[in-house]
C-alpha positions in Angstrom: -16.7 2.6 22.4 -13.2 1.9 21.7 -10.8 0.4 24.0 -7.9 2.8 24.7 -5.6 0.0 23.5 -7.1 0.0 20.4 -7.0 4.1 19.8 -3.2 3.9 21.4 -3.1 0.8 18.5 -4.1 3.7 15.9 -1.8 6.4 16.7 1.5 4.5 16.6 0.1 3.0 13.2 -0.1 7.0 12.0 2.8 8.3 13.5 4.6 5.6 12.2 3.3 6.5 8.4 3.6 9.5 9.0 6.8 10.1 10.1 8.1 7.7 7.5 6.5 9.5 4.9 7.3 12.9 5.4 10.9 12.8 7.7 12.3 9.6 5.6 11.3 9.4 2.3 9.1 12.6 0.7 10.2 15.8 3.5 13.9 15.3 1.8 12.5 15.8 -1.4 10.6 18.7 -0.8 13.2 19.9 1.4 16.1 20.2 -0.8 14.1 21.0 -3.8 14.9 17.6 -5.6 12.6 16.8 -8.8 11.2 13.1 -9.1 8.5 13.3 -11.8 5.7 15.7 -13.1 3.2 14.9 -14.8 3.4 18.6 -16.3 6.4 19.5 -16.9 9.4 17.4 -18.7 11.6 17.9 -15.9 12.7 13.9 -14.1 14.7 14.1 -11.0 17.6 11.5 -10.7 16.7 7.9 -10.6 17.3 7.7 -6.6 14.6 10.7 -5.7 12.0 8.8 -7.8 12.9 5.7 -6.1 12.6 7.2 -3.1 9.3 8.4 -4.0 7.7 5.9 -5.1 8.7 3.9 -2.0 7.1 6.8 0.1 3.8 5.6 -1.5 3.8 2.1 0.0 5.1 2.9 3.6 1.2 2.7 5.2 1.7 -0.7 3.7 4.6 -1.4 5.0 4.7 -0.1 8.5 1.2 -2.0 9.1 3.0 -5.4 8.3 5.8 -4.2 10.2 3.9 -3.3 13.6 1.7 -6.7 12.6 5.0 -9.0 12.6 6.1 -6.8 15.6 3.2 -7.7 18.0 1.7 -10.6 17.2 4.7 -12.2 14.6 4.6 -14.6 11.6 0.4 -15.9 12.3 -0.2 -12.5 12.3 1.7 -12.1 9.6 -0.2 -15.1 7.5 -4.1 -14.3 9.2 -2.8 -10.2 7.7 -2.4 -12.0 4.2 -5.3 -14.7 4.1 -7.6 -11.3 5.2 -6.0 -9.7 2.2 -5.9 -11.8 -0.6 -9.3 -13.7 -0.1 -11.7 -11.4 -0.8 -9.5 -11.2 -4.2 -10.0 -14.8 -4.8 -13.7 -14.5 -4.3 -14.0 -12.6 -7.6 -12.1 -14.4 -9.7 -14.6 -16.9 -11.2 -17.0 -13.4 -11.4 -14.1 -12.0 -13.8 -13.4 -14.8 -16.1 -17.1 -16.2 -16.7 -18.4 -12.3 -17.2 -15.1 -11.9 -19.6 -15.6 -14.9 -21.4 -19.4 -16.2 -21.4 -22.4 -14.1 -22.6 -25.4 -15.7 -22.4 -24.3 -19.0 -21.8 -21.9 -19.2 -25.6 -18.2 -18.2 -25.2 -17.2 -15.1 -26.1 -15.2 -14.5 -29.2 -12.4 -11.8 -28.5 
């Protein structure tokens, strides 16, 4: 079972996002009736609603480093990274010798 610190953890995480999201940067939008982009229909908003919404995208993101660096600061902040990026790293060699080797003779592209 969970610890109530970690569930109390969880729901300033999502009421964070989620009040970013929707009060900040998308509830405008849909608010005032501003266009950003379609995907069917020709109509573009200005250049500042699709900013805005596409920033609205990476706010889970960005409130998660922001509540890491809040509590437990920059080695939070670098642990948060290294547990990011290296399970990245560990496919790399996978990528470039399945791209570039078939059995065993180099690939010619």
């Amino acid at each position: 079972m969970k610890s109530t610190k970690t569930v109390k953890e969880a729901y300033v995480f999502m009421g964070l996002t989620l009040a970013l999201s929707y009060f900040v940067f998308w509830g405008p939008l849909v608010l005032f009736k501003i266009p950003t982009i379609s995907f069917v229909s020709e109509v573009k908003g200005p250049t500042w609603a699709v900013a805005l919404f596409v920033a609205g995208g990476f706010i889970p993101s960005l409130s998660a480093i922001f509540l890491t660096w809040s509590k437990e600061g920059l080695p939070g902040l670098r642990t948060l990274g290294q547990h990011s990026i290296q399970p990245w790293l560990a496919l790399v060699p996978f990528y470039f010798s399945d791209r570039y080797c078939w059995n065993g003779r180099a690939a010619i592209h």
